[in-house]
N, C-alpha and C positions, 0 to 999 in steps of 0.2 A: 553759806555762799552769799557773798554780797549784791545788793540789789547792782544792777548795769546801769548808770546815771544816763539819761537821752543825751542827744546834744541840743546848750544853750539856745534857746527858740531867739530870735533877734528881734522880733515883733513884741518881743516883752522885755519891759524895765527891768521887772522885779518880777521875780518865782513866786512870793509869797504874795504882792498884793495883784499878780497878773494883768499890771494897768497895761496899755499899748503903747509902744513908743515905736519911732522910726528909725530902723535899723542902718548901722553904716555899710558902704560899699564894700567893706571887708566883709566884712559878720555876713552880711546877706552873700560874698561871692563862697565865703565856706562851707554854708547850712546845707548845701546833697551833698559835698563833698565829707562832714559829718555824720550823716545818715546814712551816707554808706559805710562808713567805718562800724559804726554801733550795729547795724543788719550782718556788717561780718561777723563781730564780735558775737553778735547774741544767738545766728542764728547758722554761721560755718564757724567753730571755733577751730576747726583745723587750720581754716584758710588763713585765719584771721592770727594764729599760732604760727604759722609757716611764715604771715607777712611780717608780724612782732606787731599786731597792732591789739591796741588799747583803749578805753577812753580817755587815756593822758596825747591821745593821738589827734583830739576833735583840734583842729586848726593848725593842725600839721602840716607836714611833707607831703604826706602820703594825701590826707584830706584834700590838698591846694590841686592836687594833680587830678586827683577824682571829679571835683566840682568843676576844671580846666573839661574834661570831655563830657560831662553831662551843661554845663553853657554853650559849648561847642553845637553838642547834639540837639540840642535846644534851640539856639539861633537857624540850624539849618533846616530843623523842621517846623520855623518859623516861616522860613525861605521858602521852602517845598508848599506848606501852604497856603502862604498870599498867592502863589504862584497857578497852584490849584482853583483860590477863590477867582483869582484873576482871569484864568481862562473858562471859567463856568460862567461867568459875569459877560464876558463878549460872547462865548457861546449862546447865552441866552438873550444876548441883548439883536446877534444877529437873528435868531431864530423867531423873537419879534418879530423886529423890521422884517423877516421872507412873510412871517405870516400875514401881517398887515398888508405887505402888497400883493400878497395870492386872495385876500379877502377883497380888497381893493377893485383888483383885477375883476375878480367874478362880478362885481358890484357893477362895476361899469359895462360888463358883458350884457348881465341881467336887463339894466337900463335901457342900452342900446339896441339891444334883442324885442325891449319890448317899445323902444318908442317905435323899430322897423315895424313891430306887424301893426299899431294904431295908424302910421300910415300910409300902411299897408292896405288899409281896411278904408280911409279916406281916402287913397290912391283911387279903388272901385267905382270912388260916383263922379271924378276929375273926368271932365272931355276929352275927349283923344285930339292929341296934336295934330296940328294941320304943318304936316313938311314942309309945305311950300314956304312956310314962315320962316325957317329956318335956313341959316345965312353957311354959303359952303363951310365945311370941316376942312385942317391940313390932315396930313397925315399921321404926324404927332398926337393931336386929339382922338383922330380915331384910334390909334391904336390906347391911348386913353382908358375911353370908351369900351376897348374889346377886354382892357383887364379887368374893368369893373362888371362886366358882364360876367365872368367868372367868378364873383363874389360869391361865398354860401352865405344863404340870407342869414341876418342878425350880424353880420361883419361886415366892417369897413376897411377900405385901403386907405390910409397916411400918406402924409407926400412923401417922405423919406420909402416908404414901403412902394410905391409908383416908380418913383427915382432911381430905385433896387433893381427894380423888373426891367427898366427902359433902360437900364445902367447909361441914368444919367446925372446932370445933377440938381438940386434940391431947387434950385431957382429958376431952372430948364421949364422942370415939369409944374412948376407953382402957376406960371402964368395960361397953360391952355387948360388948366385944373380951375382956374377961377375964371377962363373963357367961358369955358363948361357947364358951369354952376351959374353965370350971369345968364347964358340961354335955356336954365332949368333942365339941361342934360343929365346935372349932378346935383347932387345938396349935399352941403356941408355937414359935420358930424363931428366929435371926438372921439379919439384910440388912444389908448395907451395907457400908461404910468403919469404920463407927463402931458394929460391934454394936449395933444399934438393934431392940429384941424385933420379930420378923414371926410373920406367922401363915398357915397354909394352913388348907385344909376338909379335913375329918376323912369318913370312910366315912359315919358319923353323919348328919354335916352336910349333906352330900349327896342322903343320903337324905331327910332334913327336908325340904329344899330341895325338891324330887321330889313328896313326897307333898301338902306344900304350893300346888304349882303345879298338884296333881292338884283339888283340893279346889277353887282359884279356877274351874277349866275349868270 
């Protein structure tokens, strides 16, 4: 029986001296669609009997068609996986960016949590306000005032977050928000993602707040 000849390699010149050369568009679109002829031939000879193929077959009919849907299946599971890489790439890239600003986040919690109890702890040896110093509140401010009272400590309220609660809007509540803080009611802080100025109640403030609800009784 005769040996089965492979199909022509197109990456090579020459058989015998095996140098490299570079294959033409042809050569290179034939080479699976030869490989699969020689796999019938050597390894279905029914199939390959039933289809009349050969190795006078390599660059054929039959070869142009074979290579036609293994390029095909090729190109699309080229397709399929930039596609894949493509969406693991924003996957990841979003899962990043949440993590850095859930990291973020806690960071400036941390901060803020602890610049609250340092003065927190300074607050204790500050004089207690003298009321009488302090010049009337509208009613705007107080109510201000009454949401920052419901602060849980190590949190701050935003002006936008102020602005929410009073459904009002952001340049409304900026100005009795920096009333506030100009009579030591409040002190100013950061919240957020986006350093956006917050504000807590001050020992001050508090006491206002106190004496005030003392006065309504």
């Amino acid at each position: 029986m005769d040996e089965l000849p492979t199909p022509p390699n197109p990456f090579v010149a020459d058989a015998a001296s095996a140098s490299f050369a570079l294959p033409s568009p042809l050569e290179l679109y034939f080479w699976p669609g030869d490989w699969i002829v020689y796999v019938a031939v050597r390894y279905a000879p029914p199939l390959a009997d039933g289809l009349g193929l050969a190795p006078e077959d390599y660059g054929g009919t039959f070869a142009g068609f074979a290579s036609l849907a293994v390029w095909l299946l090729a190109i699309l599971a080229a397709i399929i996986g930039y596609a894949a890489v493509r969406d693991f790439d924003r996957a990841a890239t979003r899962g990043i960016a949440d993590f850095y600003a859930e990291v973020r986040r806690h960071v400036r919690m941390a901060i803020t949590f602890a610049t609250y109890q340092r003065r927190r702890r300074a607050e204790r040896k500050e004089p207690a306000m003298d009321l009488q110093e302090v010049p009337g509140l509208s009613r705007d401010e107080l109510r201000v005032l009454d949401l920052h009272a419901n602060v849980e400590p190590g949190y701050a309220l935003a002006v936008s977050d102020v602005a929410e609660k009073l459904k009002a809007r952001g340049y409304e509540v900026r100005g009795a928000l920096e009333r506030l803080r100009s009579l030591e009611l409040l002190r100013s802080t950061v919240s957020g993602l986006y350093d956006e100025t917050a504000y807590t109640l001050t020992p001050a403030g508090r006491a206002l707040l106190r004496a005030h609800r003392v006065r309504r009784a």
